[in-house]
N, C-alpha and C positions, 0 to 999 in steps of 0.2 A: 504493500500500500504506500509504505514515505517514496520508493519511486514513482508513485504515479502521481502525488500529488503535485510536479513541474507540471506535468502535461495538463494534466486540468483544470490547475490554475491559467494556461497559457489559453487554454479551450476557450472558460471563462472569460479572459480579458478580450478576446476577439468577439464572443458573444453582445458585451457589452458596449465594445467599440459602435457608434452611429455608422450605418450603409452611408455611403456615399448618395449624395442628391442624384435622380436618373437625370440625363443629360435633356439640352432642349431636344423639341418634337420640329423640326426646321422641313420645311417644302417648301421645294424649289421647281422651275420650268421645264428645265432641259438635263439630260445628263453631262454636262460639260459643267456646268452649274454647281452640281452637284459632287462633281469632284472637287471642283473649288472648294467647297463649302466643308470638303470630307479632312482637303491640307489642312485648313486651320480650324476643326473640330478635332479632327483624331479619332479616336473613340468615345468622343463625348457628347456625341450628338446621333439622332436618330432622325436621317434624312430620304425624304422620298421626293422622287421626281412626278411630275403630274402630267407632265405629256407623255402619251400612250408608243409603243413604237411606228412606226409607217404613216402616226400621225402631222400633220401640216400645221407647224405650232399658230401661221396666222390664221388658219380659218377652225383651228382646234374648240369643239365643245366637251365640256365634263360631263362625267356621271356622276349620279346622289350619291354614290360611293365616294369621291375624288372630296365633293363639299363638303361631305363630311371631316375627311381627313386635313382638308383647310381649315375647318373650324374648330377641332380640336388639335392643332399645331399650335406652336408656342414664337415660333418664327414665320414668316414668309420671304424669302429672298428671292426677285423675277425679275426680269427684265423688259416689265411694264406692256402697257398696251399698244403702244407702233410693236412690237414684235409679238405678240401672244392677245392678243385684245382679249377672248374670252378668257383666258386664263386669269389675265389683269383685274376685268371685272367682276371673277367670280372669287379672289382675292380680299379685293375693294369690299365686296358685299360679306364675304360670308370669314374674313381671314383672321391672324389675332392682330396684336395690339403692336407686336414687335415688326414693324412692313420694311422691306427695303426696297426699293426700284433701282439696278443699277444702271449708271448709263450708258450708250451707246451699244444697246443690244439689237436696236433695228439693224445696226450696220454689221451684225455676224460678230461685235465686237472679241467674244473669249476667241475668236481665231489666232487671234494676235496676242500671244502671250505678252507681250506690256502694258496691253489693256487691260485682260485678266489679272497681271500681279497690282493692278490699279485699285481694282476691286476688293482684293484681301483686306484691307485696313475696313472700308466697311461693313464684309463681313464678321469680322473678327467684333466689330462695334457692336453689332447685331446682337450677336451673340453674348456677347458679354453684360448687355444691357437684359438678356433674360435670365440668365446665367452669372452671377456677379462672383463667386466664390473662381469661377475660371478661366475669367475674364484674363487676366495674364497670363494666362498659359495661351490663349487664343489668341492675343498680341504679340506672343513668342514664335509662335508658329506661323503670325503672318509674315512677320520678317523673313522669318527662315524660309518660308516660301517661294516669297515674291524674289529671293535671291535665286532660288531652283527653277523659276521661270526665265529671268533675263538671262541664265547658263542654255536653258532651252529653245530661247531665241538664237542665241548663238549659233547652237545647233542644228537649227535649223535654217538658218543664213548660209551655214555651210553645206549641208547634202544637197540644197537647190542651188550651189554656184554655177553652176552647168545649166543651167536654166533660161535663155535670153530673155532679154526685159520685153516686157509686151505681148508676148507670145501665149498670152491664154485667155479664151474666151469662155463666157458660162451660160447655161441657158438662162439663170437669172442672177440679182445680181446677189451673190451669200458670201465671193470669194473674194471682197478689196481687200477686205481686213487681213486675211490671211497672205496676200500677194506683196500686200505694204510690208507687211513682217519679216518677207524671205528675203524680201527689198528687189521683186520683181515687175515692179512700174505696176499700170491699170490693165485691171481684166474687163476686156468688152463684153458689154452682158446683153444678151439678148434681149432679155427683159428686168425690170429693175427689179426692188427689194420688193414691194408691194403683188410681184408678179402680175402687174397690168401688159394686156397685148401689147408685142413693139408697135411702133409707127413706121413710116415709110423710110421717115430718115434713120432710124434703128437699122432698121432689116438694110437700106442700103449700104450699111459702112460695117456692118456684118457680113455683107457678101464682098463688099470688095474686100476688106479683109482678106477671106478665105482664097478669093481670088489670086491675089496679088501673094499669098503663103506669109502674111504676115502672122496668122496663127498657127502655132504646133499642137494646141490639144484643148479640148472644149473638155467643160468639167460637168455633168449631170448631178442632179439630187440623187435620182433613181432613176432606174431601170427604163420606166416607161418617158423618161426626158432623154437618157441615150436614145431611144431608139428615134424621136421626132427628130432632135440634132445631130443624129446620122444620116437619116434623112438629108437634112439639110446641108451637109457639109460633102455627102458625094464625095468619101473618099477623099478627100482635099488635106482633113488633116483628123487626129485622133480624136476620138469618145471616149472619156470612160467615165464612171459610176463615183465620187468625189463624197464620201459619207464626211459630215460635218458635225453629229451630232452622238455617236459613237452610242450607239441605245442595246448592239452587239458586247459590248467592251467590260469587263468585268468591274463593276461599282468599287469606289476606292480611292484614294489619292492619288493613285497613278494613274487611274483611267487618262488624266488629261494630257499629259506628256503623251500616254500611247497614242489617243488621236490625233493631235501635233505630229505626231511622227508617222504612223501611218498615212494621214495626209501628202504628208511632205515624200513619202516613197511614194505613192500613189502619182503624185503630179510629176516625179522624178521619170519614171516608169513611161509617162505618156509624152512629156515635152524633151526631157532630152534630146541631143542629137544622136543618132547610132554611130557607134567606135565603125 
């Protein structure tokens, strides 16, 4: 028995130690989002994404399932209504008390990892305003973050050096952000952010474009935009499938680096020149 009494006085003191606070309940838009949100929580947060996969975040509607878990969330972090309107508004109506809008999300902004490490400070705010006992740990990890992104800009400035300036078009417009990042000039978009019909003078400097081979590779959402902007491009110059929102990609901190990078082989793959 006097052996045993270490251990069960140790038992004891762990009994009586207080659990840990559970962490916030945080929904977010997109999974890119979500990764951000995952660097500077860690495991201290309990985040869901609310756009569906195959879903079209601008003309996206919820289910009484989704509002629900907006209104019992303890954060919301999104990237407002120019990109998600329903999302935004069902948010607005039904979300909690801790709301963040960040900006420049119409424009594809987390493409471009210095926009994203833009973001961390206020997420980490967010968080910490629900969460106050780990609020520095969340200001600890956005540094350390936002440090792991400008190294992955880097890195991704360099696997697209091979890449000429100019040389990519998209059916719509989701790729500046990520094209300014690899610091490969403007990508001609068929049609803009909002995906309205081109116009005459669109579709003209789209074709001369292709004509004249100033494009090497058109980038689709999906599947069914490859196939219309194969269509249209007759062989002239590549298609391929350009995923931006990584809903494949295993949920986590790294998920967002891997998109970044898989992007960047993706567009490597299509625009290079052949050795």
């Amino acid at each position: 028995m006097p052996r045993l009494l270490p251990a069960l006085l140790m038992i004891l003191a762990a009994l009586a130690r207080p659990a840990a606070a559970a962490g916030p309940r945080v929904v977010v838009d997109i999974p890119p989002l979500a990764a951000l949100v995952a660097m500077v929580a860690g495991e201290d947060a309990q985040i869901e994404v609310l756009l569906a996969p195959g879903a079209d975040p601008h003309h996206a509607a919820l289910r009484p399932s989704q509002l629900r878990r907006i209104a019992a969330a303890d954060v919301a972090i999104t990237l407002g209504e120019a990109f998600a309107p329903g999302i935004a508004r069902a948010v607005t109506a039904h979300g909690p008390a801790v709301r963040v809008v960040l900006p420049n999300g119409a424009d594809h902004g987390w493409l471009d990892p210095a926009t994203a490490g833009e973001w961390l400070n206020p997420i980490a705010a967010a968080l910490g305003a629900r969460d106050r006992d780990r609020a520095a740990a969340y200001a600890r990890r956005a540094i350390a973050a936002r440090a792991r992104l400008a190294e992955l800009r880097a890195r991704l400035r360099e696997r697209l050096a091979g890449v000429a300036r100019g040389s990519l078009a998209s059916g719509h417009d989701a790729y500046s952000a990520f094209a300014r990042a690899a610091g490969l000039g403007p990508v001609l978009a068929l049609a803009d952010h909002e995906d309205s019909p081109p116009g005459a003078a669109r579709m003209a400097a789209f074709t001369r474009a292709l004509e004249t081979g100033q494009i090497a590779c058109i980038l689709a959402a999906d599947a069914g935009e490859a196939q219309t902007l194969s269509q249209l491009a007759e062989g002239r110059a590549k298609v391929v499938v350009a995923d931006i929102l990584g809903h494949d990609l295993a949920p986590g901190p790294d998920a967002y680096a891997a998109l970044i990078l898989r992007l960047a082989d993706t567009v490597a793959a299509c625009a290079e020149p052949r050795p």
